[in-house]
PDB file of N, CA, C, O and CB in Angstrom:
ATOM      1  N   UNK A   1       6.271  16.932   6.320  1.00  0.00           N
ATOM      2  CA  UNK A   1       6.490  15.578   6.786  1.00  0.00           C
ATOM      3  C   UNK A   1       5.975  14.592   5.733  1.00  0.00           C
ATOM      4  O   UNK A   1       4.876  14.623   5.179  1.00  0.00           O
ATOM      5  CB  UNK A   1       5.793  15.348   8.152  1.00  0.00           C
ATOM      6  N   UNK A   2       6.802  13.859   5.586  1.00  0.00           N
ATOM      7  CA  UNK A   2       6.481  12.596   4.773  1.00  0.00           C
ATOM      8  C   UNK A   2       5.434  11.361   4.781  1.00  0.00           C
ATOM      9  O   UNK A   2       5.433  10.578   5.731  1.00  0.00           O
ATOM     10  CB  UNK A   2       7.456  12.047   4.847  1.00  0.00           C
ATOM     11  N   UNK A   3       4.607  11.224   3.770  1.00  0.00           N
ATOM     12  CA  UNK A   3       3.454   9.985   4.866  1.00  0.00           C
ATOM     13  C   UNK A   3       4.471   9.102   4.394  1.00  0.00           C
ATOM     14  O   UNK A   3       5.360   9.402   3.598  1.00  0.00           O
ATOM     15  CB  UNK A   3       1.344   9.427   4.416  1.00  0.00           C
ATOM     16  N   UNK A   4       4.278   7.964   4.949  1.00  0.00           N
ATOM     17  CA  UNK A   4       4.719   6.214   4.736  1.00  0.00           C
ATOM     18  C   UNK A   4       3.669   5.472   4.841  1.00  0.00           C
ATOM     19  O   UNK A   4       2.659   5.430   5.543  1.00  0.00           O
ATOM     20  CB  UNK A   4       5.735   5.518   5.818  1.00  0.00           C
ATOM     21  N   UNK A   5       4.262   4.731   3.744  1.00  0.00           N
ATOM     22  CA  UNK A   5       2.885   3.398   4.020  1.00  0.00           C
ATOM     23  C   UNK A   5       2.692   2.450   5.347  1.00  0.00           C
ATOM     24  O   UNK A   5       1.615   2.028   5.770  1.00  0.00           O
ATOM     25  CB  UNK A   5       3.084   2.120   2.848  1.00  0.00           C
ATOM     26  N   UNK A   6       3.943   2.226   5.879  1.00  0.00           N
ATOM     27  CA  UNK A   6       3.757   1.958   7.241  1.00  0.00           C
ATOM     28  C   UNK A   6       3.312   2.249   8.298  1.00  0.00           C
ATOM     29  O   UNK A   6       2.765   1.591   9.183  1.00  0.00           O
ATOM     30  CB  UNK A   6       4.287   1.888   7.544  1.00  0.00           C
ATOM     31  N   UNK A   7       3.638   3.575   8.152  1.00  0.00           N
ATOM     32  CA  UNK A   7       2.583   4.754   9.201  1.00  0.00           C
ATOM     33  C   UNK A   7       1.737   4.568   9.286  1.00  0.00           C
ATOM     34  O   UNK A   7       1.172   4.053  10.251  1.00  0.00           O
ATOM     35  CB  UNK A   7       2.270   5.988   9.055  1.00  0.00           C
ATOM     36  N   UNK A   8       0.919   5.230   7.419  1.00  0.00           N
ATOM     37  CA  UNK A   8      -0.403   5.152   7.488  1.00  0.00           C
ATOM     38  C   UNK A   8      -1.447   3.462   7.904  1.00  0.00           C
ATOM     39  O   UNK A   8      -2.661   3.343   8.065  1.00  0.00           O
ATOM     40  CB  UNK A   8      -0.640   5.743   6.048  1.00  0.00           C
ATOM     41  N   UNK A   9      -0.392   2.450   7.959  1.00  0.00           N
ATOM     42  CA  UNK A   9      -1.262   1.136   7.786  1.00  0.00           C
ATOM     43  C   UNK A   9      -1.357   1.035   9.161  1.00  0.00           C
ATOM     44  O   UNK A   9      -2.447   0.792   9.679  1.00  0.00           O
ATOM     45  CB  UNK A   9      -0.643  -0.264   6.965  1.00  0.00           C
ATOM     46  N   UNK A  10      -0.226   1.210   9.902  1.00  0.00           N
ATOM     47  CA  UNK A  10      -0.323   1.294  11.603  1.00  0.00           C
ATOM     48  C   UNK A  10      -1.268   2.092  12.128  1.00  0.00           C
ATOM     49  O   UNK A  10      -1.763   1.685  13.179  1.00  0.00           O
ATOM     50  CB  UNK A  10       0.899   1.819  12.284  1.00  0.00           C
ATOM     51  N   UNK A  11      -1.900   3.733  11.433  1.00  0.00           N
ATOM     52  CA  UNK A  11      -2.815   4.183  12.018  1.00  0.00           C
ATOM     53  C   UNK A  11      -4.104   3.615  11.540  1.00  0.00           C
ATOM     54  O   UNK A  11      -5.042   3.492  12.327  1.00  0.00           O
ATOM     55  CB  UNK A  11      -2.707   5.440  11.969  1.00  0.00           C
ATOM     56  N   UNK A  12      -4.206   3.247  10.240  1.00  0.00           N
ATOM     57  CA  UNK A  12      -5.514   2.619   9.628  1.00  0.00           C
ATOM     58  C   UNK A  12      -5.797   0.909  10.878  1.00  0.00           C
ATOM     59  O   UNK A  12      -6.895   0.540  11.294  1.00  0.00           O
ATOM     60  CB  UNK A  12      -5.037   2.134   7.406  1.00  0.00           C
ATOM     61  N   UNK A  13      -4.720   0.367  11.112  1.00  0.00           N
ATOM     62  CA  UNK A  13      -5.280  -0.739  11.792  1.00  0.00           C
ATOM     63  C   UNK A  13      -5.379  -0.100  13.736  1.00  0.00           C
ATOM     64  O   UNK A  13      -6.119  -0.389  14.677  1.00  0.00           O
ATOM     65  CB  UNK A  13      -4.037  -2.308  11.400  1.00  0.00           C
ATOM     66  N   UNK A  14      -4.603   0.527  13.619  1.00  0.00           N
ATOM     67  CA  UNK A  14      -5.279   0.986  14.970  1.00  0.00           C
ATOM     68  C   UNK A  14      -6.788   1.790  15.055  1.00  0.00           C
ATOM     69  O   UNK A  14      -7.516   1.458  15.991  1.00  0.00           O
ATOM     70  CB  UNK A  14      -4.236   1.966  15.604  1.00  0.00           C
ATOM     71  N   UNK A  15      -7.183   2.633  14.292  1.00  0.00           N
ATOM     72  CA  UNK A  15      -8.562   3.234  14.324  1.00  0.00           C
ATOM     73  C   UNK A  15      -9.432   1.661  13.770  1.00  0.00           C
ATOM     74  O   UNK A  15     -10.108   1.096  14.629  1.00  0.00           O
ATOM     75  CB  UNK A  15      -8.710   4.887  13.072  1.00  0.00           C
ATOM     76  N   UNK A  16      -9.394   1.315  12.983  1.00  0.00           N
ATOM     77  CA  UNK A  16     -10.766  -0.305  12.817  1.00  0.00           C
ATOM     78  C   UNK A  16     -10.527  -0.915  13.845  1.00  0.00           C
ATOM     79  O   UNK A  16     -11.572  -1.089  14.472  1.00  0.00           O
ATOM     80  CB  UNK A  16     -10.645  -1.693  11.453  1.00  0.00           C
ATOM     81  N   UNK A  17      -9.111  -1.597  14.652  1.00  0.00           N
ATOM     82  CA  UNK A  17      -9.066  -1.553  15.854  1.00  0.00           C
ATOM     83  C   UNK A  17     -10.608  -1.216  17.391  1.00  0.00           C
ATOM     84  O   UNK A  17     -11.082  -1.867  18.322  1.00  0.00           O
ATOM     85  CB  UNK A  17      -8.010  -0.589  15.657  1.00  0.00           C
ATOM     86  N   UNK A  18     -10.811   0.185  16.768  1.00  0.00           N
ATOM     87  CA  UNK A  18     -11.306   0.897  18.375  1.00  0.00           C
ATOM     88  C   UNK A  18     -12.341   1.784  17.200  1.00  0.00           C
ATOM     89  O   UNK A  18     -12.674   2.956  17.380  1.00  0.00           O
ATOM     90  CB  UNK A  18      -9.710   2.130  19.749  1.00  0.00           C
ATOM     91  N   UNK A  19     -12.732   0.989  16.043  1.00  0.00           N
ATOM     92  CA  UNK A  19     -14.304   1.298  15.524  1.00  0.00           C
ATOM     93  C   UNK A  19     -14.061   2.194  14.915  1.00  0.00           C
ATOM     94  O   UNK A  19     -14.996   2.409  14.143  1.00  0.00           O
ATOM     95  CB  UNK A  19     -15.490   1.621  16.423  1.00  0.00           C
ATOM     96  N   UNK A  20     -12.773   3.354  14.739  1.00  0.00           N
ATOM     97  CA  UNK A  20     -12.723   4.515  14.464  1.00  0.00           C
ATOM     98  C   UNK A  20     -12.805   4.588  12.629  1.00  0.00           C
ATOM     99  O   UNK A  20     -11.755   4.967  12.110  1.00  0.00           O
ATOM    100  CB  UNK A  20     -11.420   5.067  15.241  1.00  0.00           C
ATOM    101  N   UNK A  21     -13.864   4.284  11.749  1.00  0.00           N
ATOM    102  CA  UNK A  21     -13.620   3.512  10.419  1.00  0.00           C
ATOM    103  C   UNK A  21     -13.713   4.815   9.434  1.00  0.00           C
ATOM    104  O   UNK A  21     -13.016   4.732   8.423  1.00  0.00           O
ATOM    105  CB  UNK A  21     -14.883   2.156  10.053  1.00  0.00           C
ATOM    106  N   UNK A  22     -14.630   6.233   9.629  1.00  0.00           N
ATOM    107  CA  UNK A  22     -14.488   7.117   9.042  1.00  0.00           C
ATOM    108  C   UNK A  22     -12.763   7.713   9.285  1.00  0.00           C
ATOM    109  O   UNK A  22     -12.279   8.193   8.260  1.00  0.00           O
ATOM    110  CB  UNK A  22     -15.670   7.907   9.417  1.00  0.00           C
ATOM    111  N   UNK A  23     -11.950   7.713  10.384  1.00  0.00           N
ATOM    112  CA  UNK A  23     -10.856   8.355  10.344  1.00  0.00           C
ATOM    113  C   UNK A  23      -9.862   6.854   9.780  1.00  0.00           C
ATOM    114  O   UNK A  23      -8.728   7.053   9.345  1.00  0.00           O
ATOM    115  CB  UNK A  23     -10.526   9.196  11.956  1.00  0.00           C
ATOM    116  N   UNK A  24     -10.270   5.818   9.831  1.00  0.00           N
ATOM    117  CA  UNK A  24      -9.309   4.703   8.903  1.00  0.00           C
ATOM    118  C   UNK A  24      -9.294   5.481   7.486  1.00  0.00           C
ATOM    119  O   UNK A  24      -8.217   5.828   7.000  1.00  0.00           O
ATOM    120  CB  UNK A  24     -10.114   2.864   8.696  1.00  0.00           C
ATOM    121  N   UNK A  25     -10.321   5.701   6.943  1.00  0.00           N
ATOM    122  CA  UNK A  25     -10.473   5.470   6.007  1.00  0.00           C
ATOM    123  C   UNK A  25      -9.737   6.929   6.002  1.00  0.00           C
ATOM    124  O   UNK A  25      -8.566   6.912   5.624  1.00  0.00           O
ATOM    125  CB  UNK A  25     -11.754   4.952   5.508  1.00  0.00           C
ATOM    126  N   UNK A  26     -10.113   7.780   6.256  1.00  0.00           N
ATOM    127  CA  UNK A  26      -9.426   9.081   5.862  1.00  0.00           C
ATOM    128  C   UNK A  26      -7.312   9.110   6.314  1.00  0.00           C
ATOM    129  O   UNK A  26      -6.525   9.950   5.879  1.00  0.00           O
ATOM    130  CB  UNK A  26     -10.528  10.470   6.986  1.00  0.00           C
ATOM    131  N   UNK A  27      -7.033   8.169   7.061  1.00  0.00           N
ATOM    132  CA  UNK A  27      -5.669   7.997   7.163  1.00  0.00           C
ATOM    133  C   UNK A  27      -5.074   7.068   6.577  1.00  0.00           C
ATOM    134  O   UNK A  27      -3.897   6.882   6.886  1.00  0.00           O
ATOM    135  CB  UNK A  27      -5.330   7.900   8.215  1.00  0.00           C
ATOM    136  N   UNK A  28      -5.644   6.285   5.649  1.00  0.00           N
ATOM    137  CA  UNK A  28      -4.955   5.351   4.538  1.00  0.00           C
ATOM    138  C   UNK A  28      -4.766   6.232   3.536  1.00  0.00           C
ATOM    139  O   UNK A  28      -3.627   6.385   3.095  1.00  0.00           O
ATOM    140  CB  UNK A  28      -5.782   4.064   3.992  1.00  0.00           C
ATOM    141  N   UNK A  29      -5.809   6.928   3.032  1.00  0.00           N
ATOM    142  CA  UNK A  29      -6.485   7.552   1.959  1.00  0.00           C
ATOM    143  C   UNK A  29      -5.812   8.764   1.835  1.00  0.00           C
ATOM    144  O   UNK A  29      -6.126   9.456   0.867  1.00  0.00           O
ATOM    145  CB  UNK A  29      -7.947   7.720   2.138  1.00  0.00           C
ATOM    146  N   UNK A  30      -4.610   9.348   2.906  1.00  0.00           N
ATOM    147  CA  UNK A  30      -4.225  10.569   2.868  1.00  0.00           C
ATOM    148  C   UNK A  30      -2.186   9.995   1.855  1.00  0.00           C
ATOM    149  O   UNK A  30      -1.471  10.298   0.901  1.00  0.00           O
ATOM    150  CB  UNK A  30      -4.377  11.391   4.973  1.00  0.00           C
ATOM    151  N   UNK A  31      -2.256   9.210   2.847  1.00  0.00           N
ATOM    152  CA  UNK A  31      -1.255   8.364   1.573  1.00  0.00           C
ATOM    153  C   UNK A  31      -1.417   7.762   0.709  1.00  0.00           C
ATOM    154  O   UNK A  31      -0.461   7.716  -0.065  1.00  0.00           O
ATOM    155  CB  UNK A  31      -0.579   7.585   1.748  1.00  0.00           C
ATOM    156  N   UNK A  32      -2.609   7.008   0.348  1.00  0.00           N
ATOM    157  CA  UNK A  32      -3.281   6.558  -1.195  1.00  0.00           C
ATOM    158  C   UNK A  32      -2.728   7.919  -2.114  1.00  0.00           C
ATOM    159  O   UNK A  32      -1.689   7.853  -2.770  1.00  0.00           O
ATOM    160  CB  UNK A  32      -5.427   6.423  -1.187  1.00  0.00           C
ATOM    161  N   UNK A  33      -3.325   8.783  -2.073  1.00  0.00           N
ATOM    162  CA  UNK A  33      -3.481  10.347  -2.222  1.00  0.00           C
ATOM    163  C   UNK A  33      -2.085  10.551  -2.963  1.00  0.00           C
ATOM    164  O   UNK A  33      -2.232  11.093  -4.058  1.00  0.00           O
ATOM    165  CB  UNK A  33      -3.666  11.314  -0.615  1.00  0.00           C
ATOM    166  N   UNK A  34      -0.723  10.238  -2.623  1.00  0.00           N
ATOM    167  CA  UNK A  34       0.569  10.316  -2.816  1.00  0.00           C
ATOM    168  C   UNK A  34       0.902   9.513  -3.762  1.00  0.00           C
ATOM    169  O   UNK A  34       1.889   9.692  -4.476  1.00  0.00           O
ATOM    170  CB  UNK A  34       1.257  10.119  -1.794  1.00  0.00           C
ATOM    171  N   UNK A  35      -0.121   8.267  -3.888  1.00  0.00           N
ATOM    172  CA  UNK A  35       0.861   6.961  -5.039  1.00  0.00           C
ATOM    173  C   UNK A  35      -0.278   6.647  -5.918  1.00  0.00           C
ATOM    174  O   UNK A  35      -0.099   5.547  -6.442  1.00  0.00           O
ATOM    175  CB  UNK A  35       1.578   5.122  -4.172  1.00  0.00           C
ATOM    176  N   UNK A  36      -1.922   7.474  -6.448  1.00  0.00           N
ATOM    177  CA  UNK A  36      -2.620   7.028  -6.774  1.00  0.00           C
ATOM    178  C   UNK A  36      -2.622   6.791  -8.465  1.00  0.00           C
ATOM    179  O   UNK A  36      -3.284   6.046  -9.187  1.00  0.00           O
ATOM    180  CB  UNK A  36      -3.411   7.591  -6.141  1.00  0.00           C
ATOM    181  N   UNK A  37      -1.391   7.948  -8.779  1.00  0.00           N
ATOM    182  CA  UNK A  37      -1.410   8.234 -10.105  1.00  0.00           C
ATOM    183  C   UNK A  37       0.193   7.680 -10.571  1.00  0.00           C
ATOM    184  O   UNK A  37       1.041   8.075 -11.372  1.00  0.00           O
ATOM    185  CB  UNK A  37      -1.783   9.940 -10.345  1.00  0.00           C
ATOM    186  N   UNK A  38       0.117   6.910  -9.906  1.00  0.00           N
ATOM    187  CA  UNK A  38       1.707   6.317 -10.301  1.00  0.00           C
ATOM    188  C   UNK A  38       1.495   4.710  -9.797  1.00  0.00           C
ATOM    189  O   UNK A  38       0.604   4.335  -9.035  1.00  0.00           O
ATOM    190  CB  UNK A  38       3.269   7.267  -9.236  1.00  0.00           C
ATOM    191  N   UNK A  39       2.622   3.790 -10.464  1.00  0.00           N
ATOM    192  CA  UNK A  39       2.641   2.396 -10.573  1.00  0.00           C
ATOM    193  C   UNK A  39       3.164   1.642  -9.543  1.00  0.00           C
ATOM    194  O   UNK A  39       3.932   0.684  -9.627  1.00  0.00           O
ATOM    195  CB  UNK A  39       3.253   2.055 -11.609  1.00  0.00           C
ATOM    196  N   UNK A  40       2.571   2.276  -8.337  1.00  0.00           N
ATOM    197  CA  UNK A  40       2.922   1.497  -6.989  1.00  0.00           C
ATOM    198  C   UNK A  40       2.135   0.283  -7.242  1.00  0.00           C
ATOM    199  O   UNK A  40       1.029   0.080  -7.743  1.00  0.00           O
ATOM    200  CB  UNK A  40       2.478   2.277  -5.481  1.00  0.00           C
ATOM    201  N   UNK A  41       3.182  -0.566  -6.670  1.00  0.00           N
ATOM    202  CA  UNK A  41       2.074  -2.179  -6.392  1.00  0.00           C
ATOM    203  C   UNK A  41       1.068  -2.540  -5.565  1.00  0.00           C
ATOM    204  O   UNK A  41       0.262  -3.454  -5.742  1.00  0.00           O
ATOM    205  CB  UNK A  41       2.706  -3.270  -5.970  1.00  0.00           C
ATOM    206  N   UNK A  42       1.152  -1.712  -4.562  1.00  0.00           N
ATOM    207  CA  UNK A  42      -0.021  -1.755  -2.980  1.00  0.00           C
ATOM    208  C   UNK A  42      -0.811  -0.501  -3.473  1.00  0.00           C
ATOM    209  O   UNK A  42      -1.660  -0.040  -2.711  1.00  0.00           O
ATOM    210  CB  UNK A  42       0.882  -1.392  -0.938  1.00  0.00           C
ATOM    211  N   UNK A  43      -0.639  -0.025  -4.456  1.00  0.00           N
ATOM    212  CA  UNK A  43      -1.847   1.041  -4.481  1.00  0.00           C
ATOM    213  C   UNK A  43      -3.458   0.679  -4.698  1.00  0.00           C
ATOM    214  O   UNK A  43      -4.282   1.456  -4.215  1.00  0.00           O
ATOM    215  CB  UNK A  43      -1.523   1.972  -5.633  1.00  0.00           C
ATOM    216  N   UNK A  44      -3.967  -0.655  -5.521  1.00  0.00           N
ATOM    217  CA  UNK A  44      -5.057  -1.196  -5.384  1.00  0.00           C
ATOM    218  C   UNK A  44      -5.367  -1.786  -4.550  1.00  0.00           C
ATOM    219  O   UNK A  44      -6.588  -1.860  -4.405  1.00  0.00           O
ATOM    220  CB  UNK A  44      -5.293  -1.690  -6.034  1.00  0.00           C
ATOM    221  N   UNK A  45      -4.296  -2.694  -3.317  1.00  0.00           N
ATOM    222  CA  UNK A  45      -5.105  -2.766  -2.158  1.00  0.00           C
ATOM    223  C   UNK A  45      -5.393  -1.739  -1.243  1.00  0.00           C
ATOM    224  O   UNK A  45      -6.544  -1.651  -0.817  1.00  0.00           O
ATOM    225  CB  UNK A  45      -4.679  -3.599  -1.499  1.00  0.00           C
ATOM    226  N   UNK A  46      -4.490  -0.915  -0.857  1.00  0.00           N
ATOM    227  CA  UNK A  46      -4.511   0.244  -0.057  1.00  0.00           C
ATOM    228  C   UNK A  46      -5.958   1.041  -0.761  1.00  0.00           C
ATOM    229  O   UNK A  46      -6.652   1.484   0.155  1.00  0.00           O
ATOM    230  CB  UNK A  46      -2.892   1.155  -0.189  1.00  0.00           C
ATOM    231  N   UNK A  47      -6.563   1.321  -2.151  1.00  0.00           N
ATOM    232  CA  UNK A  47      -8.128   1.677  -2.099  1.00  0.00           C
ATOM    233  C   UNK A  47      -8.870   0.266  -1.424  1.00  0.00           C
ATOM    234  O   UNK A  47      -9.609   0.392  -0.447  1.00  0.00           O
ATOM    235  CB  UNK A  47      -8.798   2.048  -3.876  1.00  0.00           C
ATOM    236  N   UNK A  48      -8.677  -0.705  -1.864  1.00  0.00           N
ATOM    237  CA  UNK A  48      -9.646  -1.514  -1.109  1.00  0.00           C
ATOM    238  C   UNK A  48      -9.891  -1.209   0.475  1.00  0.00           C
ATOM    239  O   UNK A  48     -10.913  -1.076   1.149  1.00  0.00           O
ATOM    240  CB  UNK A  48      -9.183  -2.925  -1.249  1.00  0.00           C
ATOM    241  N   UNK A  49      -8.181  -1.146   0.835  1.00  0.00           N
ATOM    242  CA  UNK A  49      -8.538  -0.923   2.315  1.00  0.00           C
ATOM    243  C   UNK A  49      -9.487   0.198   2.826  1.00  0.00           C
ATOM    244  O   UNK A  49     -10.347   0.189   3.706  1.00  0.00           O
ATOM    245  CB  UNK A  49      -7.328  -0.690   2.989  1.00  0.00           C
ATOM    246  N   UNK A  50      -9.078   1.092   2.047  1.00  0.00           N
ATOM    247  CA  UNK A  50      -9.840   2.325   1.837  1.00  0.00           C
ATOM    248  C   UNK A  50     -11.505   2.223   1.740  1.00  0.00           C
ATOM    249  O   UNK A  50     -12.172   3.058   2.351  1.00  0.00           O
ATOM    250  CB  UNK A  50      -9.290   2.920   0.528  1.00  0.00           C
ATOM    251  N   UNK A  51     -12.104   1.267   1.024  1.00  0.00           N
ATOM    252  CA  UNK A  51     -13.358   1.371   0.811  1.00  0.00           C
ATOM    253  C   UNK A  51     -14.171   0.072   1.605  1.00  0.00           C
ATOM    254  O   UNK A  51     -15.381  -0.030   1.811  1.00  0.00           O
ATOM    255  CB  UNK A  51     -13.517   1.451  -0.738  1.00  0.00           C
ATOM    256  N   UNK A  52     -13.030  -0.913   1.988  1.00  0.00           N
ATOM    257  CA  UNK A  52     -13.748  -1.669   3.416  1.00  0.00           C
ATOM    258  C   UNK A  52     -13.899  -0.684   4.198  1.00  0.00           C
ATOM    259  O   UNK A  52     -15.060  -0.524   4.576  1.00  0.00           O
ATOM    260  CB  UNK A  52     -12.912  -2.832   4.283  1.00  0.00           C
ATOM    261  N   UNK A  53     -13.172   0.009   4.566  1.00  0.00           N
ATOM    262  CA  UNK A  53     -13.559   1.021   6.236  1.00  0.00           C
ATOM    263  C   UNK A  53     -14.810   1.629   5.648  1.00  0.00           C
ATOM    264  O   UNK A  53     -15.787   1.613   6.397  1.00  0.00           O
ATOM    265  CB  UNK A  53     -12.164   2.619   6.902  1.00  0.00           C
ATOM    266  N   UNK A  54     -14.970   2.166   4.438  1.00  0.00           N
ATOM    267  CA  UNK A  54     -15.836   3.074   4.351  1.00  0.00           C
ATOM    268  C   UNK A  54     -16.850   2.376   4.149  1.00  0.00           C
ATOM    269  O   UNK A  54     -17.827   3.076   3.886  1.00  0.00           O
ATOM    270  CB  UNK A  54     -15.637   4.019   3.520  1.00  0.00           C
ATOM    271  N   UNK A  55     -17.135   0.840   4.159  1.00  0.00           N
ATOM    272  CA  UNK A  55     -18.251   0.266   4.100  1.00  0.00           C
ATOM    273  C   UNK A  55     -18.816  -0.265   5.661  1.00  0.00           C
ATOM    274  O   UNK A  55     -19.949  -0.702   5.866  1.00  0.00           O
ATOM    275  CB  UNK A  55     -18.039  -0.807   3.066  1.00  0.00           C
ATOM    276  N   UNK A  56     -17.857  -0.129   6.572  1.00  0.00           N
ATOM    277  CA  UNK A  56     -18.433  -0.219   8.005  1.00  0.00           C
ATOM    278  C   UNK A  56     -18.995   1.388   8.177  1.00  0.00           C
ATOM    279  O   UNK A  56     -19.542   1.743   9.221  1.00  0.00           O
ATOM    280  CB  UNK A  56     -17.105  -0.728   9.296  1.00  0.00           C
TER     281      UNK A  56
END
């Protein structure tokens, strides 16, 4: 199965949502994972998003 960035942003804002910030961070981060080494344009916010959760 394919991640999407939509997916993953819908599950990342539903877990910070309901506090859930270790599994945000691990369900952005599983599609980060897919575009980290290539010249996506949302790939430096998508780590940010990544490392706000992990700072709650």
């Amino acid at each position: 199965m394919e991640i999407t960035l939509k997916a993953s942003l819908e599950k990342f804002i539903y877990d910070i949502e309901h506090d859930l910030y270790r599994q945000a961070h691990q369900d952005l981060e599983d599609y980060w994972a897919t575009i980290r080494k290539t010249d996506h344009p949302l790939k430096n916010l998508c780590k940010g998003f990544i490392n706000g959760a992990t700072a709650f």
